[in-house]
N, C-alpha and C positions, 0 to 999 in steps of 0.2 A: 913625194908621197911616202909618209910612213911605211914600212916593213910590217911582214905580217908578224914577227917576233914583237916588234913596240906595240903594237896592237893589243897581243895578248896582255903584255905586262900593263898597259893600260888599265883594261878590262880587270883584269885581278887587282889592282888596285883599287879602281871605284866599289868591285862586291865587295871587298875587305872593309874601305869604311863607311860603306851604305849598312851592312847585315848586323856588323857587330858592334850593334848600338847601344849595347849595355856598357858602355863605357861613362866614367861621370860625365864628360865633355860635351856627350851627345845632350844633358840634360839644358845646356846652354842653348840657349836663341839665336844670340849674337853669335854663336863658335857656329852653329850647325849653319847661320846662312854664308857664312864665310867658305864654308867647308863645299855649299851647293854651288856658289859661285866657281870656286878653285873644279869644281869635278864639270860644270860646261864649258869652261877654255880649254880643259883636258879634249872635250866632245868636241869640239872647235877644229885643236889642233890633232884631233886622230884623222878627219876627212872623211878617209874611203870605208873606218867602220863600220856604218850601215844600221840598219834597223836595232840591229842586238846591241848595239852600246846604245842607243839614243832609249830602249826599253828599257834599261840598267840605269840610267840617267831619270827615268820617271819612276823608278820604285824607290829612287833613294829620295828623291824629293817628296815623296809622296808620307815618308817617315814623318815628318814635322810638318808640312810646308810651309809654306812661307807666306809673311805677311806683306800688306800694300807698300808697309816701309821699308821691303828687301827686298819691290821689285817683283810682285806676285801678283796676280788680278785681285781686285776686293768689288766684286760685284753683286755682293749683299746674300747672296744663296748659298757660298761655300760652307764647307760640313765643318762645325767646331773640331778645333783641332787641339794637340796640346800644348804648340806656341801659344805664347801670350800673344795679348790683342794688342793694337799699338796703344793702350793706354791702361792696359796692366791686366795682368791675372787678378779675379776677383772672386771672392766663395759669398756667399749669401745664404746665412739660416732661413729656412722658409716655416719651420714648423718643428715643435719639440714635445714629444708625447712620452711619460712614465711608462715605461713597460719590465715588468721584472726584477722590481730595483735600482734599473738604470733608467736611462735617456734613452730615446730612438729621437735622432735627429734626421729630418729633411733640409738639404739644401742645394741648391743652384749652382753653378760654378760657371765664368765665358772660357773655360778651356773642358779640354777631357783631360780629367784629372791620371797621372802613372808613375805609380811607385818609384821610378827608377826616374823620371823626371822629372816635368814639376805636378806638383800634387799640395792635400790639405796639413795642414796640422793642426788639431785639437786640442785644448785646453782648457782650463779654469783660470780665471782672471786673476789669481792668484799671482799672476806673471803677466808680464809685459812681451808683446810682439817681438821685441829685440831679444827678453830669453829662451825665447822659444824658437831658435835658431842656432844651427850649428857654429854660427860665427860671432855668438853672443860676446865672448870675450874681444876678441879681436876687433869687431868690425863695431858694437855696441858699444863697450866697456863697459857691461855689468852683468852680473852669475849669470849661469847657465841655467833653465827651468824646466821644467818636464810636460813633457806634451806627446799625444798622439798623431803617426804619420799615417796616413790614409790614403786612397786613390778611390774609395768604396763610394758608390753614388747608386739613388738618389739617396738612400737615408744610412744611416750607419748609430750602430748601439753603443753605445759608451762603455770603456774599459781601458784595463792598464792607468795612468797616469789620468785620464779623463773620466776614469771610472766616479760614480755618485764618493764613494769612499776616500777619495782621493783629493775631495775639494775643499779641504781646510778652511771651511766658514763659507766662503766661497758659494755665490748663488748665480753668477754667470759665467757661461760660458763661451767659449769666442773659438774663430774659426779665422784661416788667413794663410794665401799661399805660399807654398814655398819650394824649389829648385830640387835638381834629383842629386844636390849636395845638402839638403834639408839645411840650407840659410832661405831664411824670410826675404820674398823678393819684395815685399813693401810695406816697413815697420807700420804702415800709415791708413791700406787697406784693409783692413780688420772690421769683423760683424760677430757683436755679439748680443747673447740674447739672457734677459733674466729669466730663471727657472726656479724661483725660487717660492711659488703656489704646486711645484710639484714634487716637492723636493717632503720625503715625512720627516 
């Protein structure tokens, strides 16, 4: 039987890496179900616990949860979350109206888009998916491009680097997820839309 000392230290453990989830790592899928597995064989091996760790145990999971492919219910009703889906984070323009100068864009997304997670980046076609990611160099091999990062839903105004001003000939615009390290989780997923009847 665990001590009620390992107990505590337990316990402070999991609220440490359940709470403080503004770390990049949290923005990860893959890292964060590893992270939920390792904190139940923790629940596992505490025993006499009790209610107050197993409550500690469902708020951490409840931060991302988890999808059918890490072992989580997919019963069709669960509340969109900001894990990706087992076949990819996706953004879909639905609608693009002139207002002010700029764009008011509407669109869709199968996640809840968050800053510090995964979320949108905006752009002018000007650039390709792979620059419009922090790992452009690295992971792409080719320049880095400029683009807006988002979590704003459903519609969001164009500016900074997406701004009308900004789009060097350029008459579409594109939309396509990406991680809370702002690299593109899928050079391949991308939606973009001509705007180029609304453009003076």
């Amino acid at each position: 039987e665990p001590s009620g000392a390992w107990h505590q230290m337990v316990r402070g453990w999991v609220l440490r890496e359940c709470f403080f989830a503004d770390r990049p790592w949290w923005g990860s899928v893959s890292t964060m179900a590893e992270k939920q597995k390792d904190l139940r064989r923790l629940a596992a091996a505490a025993g006499s616990i009790g209610a107050a760790f197993a409550l500690t145990l469902a708020a951490c999971g409840s931060d991302g949860g988890e999808t059918a492919a890490d072992g989580g219910s997919d019963d069709g009703a669960a509340a969109v979350t900001n894990a990706c889906p087992i076949d990819g984070c996706t953004v879909d323009i639905t609608e693009v109206t002139a207002e002010g100068g700029e764009l008011r864009i509407a669109w869709e997304t199968n996640f809840t888009p968050d800053f510090a997670q995964n979320h949108i980046h905006l752009y002018w076609d000007t650039y390709e998916a792979g620059q419009v990611s922090s790992d452009a160099e690295s992971v792409h091999n080719t320049e880095q491009g400029n683009w807006v990062p988002t979590d704003v839903v459903p519609t969001f105004l164009t500016e900074g680097a997406a701004s009308v001003e900004m789009r060097e000939g350029s008459t579409r615009l594109c939309v396509v997820a990406a991680n809370g390290d702002h690299a593109v989780l899928d050079v391949d997923a991308v939606d973009c839309e001509d705007v180029a009847d609304l453009l003076s």
